[in-house]
PDB file of N, CA, C and O in Angstrom:
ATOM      1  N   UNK A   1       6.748 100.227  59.160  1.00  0.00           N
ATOM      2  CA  UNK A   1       6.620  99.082  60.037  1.00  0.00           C
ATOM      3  C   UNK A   1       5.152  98.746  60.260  1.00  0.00           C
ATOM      4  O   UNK A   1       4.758  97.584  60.356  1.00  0.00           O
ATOM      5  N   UNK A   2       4.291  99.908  60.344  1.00  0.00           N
ATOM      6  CA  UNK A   2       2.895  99.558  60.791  1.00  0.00           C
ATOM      7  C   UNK A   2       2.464  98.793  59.414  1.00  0.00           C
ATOM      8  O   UNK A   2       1.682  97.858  59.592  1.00  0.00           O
ATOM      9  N   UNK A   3       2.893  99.074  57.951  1.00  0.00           N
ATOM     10  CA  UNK A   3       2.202  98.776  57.087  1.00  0.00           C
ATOM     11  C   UNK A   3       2.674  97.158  57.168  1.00  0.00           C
ATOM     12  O   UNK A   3       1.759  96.358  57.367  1.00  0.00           O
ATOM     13  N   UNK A   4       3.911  96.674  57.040  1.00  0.00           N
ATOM     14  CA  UNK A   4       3.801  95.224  57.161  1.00  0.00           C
ATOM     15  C   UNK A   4       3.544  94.863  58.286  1.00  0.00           C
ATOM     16  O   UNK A   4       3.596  93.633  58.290  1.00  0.00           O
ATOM     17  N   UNK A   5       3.214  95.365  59.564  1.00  0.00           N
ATOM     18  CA  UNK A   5       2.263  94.763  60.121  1.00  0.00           C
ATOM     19  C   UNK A   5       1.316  94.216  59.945  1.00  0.00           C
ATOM     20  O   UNK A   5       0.930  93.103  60.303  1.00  0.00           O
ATOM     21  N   UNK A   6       0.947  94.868  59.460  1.00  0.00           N
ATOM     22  CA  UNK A   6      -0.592  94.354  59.047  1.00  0.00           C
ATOM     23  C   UNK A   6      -1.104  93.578  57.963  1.00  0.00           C
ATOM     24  O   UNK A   6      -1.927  92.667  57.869  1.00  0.00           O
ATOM     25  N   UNK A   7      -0.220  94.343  57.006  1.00  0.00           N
ATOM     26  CA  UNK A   7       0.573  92.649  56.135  1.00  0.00           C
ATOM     27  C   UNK A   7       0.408  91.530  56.666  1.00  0.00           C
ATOM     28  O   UNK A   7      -0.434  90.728  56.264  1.00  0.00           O
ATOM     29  N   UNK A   8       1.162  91.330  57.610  1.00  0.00           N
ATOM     30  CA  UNK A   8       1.627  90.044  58.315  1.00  0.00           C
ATOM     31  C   UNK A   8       0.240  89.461  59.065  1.00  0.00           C
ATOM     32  O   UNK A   8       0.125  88.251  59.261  1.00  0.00           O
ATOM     33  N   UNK A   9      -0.716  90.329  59.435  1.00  0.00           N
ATOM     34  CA  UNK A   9      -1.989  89.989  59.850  1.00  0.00           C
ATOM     35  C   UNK A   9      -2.913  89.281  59.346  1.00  0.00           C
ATOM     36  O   UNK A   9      -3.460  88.263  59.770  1.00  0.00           O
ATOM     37  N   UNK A  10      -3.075  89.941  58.308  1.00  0.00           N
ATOM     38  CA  UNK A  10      -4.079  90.178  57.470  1.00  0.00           C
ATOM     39  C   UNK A  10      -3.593  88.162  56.402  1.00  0.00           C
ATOM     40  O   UNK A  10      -4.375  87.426  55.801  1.00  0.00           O
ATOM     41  N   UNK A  11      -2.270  88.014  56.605  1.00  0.00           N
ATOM     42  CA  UNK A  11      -1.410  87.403  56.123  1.00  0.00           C
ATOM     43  C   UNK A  11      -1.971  86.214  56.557  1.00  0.00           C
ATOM     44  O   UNK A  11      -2.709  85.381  56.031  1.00  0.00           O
ATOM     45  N   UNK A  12      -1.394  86.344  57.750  1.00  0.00           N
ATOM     46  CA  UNK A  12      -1.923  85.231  58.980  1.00  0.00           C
ATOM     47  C   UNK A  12      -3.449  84.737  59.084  1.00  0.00           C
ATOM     48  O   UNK A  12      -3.785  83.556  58.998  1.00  0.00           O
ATOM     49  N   UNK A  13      -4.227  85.703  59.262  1.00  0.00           N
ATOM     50  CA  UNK A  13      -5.701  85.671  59.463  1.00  0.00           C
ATOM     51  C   UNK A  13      -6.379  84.523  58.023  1.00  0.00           C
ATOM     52  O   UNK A  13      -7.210  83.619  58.103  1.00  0.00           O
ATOM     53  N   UNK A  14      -5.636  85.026  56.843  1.00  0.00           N
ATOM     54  CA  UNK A  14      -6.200  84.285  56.078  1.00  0.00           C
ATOM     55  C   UNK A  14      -5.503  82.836  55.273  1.00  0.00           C
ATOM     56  O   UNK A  14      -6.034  82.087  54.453  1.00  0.00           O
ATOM     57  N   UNK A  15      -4.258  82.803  55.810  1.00  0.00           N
ATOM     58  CA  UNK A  15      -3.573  81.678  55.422  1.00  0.00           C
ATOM     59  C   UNK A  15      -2.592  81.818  54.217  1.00  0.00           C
ATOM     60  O   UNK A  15      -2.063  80.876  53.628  1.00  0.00           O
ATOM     61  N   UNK A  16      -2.413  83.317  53.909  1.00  0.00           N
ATOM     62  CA  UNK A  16      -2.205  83.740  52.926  1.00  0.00           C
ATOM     63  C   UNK A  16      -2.557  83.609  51.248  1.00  0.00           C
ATOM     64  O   UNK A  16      -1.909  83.705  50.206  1.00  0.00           O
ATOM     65  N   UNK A  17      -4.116  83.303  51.667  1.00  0.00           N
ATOM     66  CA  UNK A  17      -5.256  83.088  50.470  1.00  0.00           C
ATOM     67  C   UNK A  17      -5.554  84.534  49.756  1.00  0.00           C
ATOM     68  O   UNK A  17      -5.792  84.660  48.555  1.00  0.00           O
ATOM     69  N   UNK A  18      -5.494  85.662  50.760  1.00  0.00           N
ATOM     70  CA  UNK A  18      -5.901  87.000  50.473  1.00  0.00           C
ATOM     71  C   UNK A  18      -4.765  87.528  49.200  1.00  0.00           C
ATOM     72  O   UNK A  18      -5.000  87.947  48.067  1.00  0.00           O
ATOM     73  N   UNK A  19      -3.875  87.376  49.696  1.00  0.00           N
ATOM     74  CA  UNK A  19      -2.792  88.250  48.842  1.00  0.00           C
ATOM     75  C   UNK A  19      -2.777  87.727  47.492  1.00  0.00           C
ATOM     76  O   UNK A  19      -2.828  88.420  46.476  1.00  0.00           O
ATOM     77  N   UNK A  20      -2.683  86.074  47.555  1.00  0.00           N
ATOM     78  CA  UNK A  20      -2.508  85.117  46.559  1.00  0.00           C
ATOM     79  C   UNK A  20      -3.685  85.764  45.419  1.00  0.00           C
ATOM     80  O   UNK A  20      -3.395  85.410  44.276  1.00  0.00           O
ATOM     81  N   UNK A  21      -4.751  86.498  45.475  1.00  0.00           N
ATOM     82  CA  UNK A  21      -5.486  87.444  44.695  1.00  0.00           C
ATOM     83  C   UNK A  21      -4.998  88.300  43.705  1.00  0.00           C
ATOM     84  O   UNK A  21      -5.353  88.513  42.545  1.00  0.00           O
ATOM     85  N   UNK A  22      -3.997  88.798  44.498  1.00  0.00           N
ATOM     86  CA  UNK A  22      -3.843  90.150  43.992  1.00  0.00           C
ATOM     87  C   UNK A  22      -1.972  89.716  43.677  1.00  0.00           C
ATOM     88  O   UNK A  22      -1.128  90.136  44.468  1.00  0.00           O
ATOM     89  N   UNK A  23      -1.635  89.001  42.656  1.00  0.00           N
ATOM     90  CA  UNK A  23      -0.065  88.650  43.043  1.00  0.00           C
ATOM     91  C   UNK A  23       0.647  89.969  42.036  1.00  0.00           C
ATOM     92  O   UNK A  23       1.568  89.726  41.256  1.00  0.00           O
ATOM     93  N   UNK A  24       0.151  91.144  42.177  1.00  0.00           N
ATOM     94  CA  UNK A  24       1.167  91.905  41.027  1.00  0.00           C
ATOM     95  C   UNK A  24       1.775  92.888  42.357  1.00  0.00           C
ATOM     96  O   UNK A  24       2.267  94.015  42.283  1.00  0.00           O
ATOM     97  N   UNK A  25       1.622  92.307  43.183  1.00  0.00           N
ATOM     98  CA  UNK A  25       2.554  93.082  44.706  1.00  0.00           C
ATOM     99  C   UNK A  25       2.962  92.145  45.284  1.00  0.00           C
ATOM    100  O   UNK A  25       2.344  91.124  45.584  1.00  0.00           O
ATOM    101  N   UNK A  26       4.310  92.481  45.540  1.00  0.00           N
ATOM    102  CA  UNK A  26       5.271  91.302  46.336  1.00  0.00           C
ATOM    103  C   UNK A  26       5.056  91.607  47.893  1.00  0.00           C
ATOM    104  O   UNK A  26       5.917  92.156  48.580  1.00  0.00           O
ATOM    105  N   UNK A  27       3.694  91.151  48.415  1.00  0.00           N
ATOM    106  CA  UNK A  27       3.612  91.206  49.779  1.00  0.00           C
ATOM    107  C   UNK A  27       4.874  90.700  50.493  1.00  0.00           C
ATOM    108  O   UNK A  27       5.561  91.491  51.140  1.00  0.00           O
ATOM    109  N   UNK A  28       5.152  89.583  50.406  1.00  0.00           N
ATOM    110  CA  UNK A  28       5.921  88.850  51.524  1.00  0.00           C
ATOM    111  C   UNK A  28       7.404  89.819  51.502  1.00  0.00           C
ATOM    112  O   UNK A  28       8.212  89.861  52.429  1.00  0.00           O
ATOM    113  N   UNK A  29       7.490  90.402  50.481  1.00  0.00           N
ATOM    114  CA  UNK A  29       8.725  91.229  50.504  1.00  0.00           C
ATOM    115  C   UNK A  29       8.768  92.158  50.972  1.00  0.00           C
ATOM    116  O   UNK A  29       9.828  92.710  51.263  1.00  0.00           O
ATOM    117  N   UNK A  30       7.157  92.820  51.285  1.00  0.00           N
ATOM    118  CA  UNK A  30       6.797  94.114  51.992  1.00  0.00           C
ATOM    119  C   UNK A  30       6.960  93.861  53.407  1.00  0.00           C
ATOM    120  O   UNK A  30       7.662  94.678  54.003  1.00  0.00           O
ATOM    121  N   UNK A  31       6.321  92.626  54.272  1.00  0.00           N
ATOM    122  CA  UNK A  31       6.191  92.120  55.386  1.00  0.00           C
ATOM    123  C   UNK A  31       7.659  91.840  56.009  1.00  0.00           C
ATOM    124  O   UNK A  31       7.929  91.992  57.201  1.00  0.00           O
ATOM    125  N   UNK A  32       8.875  91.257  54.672  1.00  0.00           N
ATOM    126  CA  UNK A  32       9.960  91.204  55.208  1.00  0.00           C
ATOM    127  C   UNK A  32      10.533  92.661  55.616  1.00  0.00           C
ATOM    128  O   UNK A  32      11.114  92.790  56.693  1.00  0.00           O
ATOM    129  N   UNK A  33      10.366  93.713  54.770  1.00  0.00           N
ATOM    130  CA  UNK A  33      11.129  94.699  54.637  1.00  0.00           C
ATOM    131  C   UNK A  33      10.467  95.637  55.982  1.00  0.00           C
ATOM    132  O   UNK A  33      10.973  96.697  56.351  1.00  0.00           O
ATOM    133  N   UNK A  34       9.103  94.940  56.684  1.00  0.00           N
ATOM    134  CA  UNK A  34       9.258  95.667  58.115  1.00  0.00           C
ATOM    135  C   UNK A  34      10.087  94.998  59.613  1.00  0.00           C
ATOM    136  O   UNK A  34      10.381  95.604  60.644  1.00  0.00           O
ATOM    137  N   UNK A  35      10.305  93.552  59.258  1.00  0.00           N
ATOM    138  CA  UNK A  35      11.051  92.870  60.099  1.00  0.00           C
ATOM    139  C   UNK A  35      12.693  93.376  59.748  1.00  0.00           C
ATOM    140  O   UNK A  35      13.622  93.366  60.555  1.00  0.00           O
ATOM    141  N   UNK A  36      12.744  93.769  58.461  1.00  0.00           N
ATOM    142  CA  UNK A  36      14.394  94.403  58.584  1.00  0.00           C
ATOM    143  C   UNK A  36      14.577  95.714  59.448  1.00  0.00           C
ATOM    144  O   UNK A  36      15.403  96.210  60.213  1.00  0.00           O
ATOM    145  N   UNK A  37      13.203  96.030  58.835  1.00  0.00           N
ATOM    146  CA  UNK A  37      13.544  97.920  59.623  1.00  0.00           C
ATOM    147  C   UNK A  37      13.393  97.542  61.242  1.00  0.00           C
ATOM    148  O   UNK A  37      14.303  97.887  61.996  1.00  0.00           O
ATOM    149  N   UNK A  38      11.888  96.617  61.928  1.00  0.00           N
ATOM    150  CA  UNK A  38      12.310  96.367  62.926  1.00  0.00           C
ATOM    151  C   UNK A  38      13.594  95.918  63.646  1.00  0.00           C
ATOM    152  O   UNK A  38      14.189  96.538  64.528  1.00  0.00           O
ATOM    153  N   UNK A  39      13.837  95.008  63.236  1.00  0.00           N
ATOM    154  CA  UNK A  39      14.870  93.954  63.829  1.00  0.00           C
ATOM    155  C   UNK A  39      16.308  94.201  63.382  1.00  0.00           C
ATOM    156  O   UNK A  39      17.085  93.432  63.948  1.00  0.00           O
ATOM    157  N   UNK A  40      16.678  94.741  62.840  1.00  0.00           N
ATOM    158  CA  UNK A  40      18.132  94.890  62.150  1.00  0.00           C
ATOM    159  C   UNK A  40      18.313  96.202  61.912  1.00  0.00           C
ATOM    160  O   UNK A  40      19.067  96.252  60.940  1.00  0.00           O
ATOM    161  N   UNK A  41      17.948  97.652  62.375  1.00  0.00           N
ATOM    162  CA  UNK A  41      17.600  98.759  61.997  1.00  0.00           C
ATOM    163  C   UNK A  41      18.994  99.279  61.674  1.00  0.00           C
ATOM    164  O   UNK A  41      19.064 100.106  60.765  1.00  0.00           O
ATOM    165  N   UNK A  42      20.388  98.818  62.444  1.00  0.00           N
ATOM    166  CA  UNK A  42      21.287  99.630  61.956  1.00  0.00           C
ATOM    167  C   UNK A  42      22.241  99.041  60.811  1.00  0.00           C
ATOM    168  O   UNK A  42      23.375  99.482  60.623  1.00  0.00           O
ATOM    169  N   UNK A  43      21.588  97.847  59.954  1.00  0.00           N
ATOM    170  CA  UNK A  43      21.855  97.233  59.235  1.00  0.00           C
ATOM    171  C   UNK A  43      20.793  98.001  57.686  1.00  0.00           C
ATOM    172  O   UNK A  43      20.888  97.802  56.475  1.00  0.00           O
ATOM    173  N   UNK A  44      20.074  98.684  58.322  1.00  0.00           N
ATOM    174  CA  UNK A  44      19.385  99.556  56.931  1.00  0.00           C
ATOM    175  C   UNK A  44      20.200 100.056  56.016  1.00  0.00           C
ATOM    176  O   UNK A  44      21.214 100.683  56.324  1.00  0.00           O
ATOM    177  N   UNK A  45      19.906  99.870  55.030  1.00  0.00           N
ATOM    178  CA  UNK A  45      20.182 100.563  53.751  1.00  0.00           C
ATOM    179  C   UNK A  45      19.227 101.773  53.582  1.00  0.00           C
ATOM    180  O   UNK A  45      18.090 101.803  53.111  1.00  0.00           O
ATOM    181  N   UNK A  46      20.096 102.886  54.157  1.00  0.00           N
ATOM    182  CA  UNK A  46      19.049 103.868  53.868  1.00  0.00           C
ATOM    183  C   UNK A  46      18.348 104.387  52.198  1.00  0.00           C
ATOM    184  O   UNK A  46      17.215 104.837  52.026  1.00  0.00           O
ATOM    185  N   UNK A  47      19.565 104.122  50.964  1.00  0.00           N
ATOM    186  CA  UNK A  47      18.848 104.241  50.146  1.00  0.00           C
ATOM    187  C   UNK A  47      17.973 103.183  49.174  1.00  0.00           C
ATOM    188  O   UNK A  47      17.526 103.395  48.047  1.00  0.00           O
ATOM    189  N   UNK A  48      17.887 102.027  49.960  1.00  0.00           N
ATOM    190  CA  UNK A  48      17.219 100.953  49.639  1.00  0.00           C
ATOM    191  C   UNK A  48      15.764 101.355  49.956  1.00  0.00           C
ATOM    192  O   UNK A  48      14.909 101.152  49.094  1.00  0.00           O
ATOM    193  N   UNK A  49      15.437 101.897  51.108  1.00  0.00           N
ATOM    194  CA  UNK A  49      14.376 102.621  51.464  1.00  0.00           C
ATOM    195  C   UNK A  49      13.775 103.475  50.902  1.00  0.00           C
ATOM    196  O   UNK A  49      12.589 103.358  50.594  1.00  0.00           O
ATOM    197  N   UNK A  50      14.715 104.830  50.584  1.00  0.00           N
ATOM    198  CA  UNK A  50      14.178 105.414  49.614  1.00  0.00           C
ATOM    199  C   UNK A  50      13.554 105.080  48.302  1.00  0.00           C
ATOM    200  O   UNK A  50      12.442 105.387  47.872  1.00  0.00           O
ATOM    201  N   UNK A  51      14.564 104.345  47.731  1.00  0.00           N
ATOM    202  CA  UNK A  51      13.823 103.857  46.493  1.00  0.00           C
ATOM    203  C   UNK A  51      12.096 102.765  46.607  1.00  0.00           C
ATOM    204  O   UNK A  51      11.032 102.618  46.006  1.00  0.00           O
ATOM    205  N   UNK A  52      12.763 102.312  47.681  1.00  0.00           N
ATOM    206  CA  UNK A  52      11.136 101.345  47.775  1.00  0.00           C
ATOM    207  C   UNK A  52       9.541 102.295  48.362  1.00  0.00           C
ATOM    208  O   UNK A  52       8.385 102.180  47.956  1.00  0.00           O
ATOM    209  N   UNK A  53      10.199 103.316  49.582  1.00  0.00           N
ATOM    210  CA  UNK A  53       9.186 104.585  49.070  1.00  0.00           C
ATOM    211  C   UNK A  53       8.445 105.018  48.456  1.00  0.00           C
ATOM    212  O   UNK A  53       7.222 105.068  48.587  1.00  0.00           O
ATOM    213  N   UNK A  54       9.652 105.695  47.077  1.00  0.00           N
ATOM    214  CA  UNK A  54       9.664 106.421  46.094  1.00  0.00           C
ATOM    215  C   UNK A  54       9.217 105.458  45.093  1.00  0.00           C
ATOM    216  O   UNK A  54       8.257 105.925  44.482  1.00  0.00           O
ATOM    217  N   UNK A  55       9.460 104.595  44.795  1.00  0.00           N
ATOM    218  CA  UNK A  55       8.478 103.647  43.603  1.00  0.00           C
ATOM    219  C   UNK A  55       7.701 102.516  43.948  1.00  0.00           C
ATOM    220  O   UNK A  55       6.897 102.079  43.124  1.00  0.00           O
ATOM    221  N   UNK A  56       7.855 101.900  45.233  1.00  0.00           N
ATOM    222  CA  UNK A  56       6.908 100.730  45.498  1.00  0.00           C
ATOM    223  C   UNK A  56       5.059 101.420  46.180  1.00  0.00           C
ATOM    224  O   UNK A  56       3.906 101.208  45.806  1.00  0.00           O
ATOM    225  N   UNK A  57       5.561 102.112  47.090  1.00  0.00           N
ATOM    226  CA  UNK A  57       4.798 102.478  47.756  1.00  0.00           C
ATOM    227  C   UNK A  57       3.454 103.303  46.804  1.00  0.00           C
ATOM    228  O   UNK A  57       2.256 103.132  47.030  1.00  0.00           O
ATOM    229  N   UNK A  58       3.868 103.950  46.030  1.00  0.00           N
ATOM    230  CA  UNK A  58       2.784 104.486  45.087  1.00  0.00           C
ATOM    231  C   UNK A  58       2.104 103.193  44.564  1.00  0.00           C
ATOM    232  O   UNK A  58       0.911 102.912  44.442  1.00  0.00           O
ATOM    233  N   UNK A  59       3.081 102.588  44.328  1.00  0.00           N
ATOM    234  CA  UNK A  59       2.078 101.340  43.281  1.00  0.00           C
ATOM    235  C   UNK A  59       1.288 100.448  44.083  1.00  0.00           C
ATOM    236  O   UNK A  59       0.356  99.909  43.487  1.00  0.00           O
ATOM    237  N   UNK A  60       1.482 100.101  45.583  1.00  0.00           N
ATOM    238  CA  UNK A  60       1.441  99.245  46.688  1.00  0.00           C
ATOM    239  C   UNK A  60      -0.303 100.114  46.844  1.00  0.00           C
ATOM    240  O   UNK A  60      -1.371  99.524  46.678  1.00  0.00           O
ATOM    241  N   UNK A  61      -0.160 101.536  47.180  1.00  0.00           N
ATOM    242  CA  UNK A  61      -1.224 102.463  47.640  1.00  0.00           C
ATOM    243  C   UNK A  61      -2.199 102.100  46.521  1.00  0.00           C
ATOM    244  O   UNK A  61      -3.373 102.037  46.885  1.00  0.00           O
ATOM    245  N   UNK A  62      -1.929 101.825  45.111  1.00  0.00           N
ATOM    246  CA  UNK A  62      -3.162 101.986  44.190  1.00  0.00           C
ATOM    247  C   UNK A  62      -3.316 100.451  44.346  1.00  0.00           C
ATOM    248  O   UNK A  62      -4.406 100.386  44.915  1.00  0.00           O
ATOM    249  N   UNK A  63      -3.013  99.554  44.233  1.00  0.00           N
ATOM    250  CA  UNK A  63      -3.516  98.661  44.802  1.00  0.00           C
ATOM    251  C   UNK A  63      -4.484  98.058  45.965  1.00  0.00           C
ATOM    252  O   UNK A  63      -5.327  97.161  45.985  1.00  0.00           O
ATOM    253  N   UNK A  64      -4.016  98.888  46.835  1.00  0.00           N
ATOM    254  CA  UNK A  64      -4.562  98.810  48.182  1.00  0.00           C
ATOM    255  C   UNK A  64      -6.024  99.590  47.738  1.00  0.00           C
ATOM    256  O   UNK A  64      -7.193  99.249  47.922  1.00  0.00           O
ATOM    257  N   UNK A  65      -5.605 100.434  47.267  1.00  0.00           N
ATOM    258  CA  UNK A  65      -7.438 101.294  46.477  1.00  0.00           C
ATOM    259  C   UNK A  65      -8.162 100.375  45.734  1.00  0.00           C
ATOM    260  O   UNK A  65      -9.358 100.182  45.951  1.00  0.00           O
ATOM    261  N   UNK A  66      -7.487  99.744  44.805  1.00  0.00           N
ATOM    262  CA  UNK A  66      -8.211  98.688  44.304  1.00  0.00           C
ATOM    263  C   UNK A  66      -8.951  97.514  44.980  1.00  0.00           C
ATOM    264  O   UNK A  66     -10.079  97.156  44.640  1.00  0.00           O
ATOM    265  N   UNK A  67      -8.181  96.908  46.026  1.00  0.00           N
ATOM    266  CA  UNK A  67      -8.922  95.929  46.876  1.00  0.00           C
ATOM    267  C   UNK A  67      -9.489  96.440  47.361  1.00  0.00           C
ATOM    268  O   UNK A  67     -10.498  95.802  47.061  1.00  0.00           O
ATOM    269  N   UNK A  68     -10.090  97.700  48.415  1.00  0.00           N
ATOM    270  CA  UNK A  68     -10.659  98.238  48.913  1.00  0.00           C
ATOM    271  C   UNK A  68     -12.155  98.279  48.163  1.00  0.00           C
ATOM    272  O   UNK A  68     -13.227  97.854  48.595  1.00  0.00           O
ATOM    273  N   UNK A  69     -11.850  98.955  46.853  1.00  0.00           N
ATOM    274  CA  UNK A  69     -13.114  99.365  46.059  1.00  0.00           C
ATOM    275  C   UNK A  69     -14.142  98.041  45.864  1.00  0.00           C
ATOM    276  O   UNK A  69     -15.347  97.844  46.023  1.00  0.00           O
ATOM    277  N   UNK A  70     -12.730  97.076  45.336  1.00  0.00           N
ATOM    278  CA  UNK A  70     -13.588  95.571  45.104  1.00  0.00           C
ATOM    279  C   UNK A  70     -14.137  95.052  46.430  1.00  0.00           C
ATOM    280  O   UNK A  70     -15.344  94.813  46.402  1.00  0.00           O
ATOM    281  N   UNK A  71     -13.427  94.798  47.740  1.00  0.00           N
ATOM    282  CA  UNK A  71     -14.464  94.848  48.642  1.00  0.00           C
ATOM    283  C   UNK A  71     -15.330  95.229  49.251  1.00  0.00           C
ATOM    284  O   UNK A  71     -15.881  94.694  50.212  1.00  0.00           O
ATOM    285  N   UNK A  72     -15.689  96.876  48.407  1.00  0.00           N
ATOM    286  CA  UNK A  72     -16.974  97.436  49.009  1.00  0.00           C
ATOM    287  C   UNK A  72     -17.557  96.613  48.208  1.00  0.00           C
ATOM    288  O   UNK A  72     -18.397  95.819  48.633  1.00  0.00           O
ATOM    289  N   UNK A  73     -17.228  96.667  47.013  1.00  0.00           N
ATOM    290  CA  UNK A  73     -18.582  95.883  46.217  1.00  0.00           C
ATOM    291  C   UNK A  73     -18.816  94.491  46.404  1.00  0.00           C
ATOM    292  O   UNK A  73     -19.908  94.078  46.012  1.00  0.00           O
ATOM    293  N   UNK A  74     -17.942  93.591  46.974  1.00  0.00           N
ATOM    294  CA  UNK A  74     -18.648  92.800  47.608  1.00  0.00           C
ATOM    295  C   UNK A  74     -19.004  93.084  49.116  1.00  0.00           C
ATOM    296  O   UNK A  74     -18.626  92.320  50.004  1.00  0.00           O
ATOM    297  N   UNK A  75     -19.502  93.842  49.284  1.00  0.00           N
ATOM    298  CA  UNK A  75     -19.821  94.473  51.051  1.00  0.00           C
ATOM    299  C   UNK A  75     -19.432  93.778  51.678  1.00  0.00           C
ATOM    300  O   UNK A  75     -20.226  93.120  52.351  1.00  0.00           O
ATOM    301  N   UNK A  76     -17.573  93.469  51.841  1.00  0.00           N
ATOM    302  CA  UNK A  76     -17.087  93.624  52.902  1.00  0.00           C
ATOM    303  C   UNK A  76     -17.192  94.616  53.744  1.00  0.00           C
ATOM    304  O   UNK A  76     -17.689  94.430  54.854  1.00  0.00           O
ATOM    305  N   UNK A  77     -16.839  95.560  53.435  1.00  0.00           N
ATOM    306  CA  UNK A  77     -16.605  96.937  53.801  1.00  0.00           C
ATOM    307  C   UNK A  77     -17.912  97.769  54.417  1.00  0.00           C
ATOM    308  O   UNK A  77     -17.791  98.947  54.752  1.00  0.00           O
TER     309      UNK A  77
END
């Protein structure tokens, strides 16, 4: 939940210009999938979860390393 939070921030803050960068991650699907767990929690698919875990989340994390690295080098960061 915290991670599409901030999704949704980061989302917001920029008009969704930021993500539109990087389109080999389905943000808006990440941002939805914390409004399900919020808002509908006993409507979860618990092994829908797992799997998005277990294979999104690795790929989501090296990504997230990647923007990171590229915005040190443009000293955002």
């Amino acid at each position: 939940m915290a991670v599409g939070e901030a999704l949704k921030q980061i989302y917001n803050l920029t008009k969704g210009t930021f993500f539109a960068q990087y389109p080999t991650i389905e943000w808006k699907k990440a941002m939805g999938m914390r409004d399900i767990i919020a808002h509908h929690y006993f409507d979860v698919d618990h092994e829908t979860i797992y799997v998005v875990c277990k294979e999104y989340i690795p790929v989501m994390n090296e990504a997230v390393k990647d923007i990171l690295s590229e915005l040190e080098k443009q000293e955002w960061l």
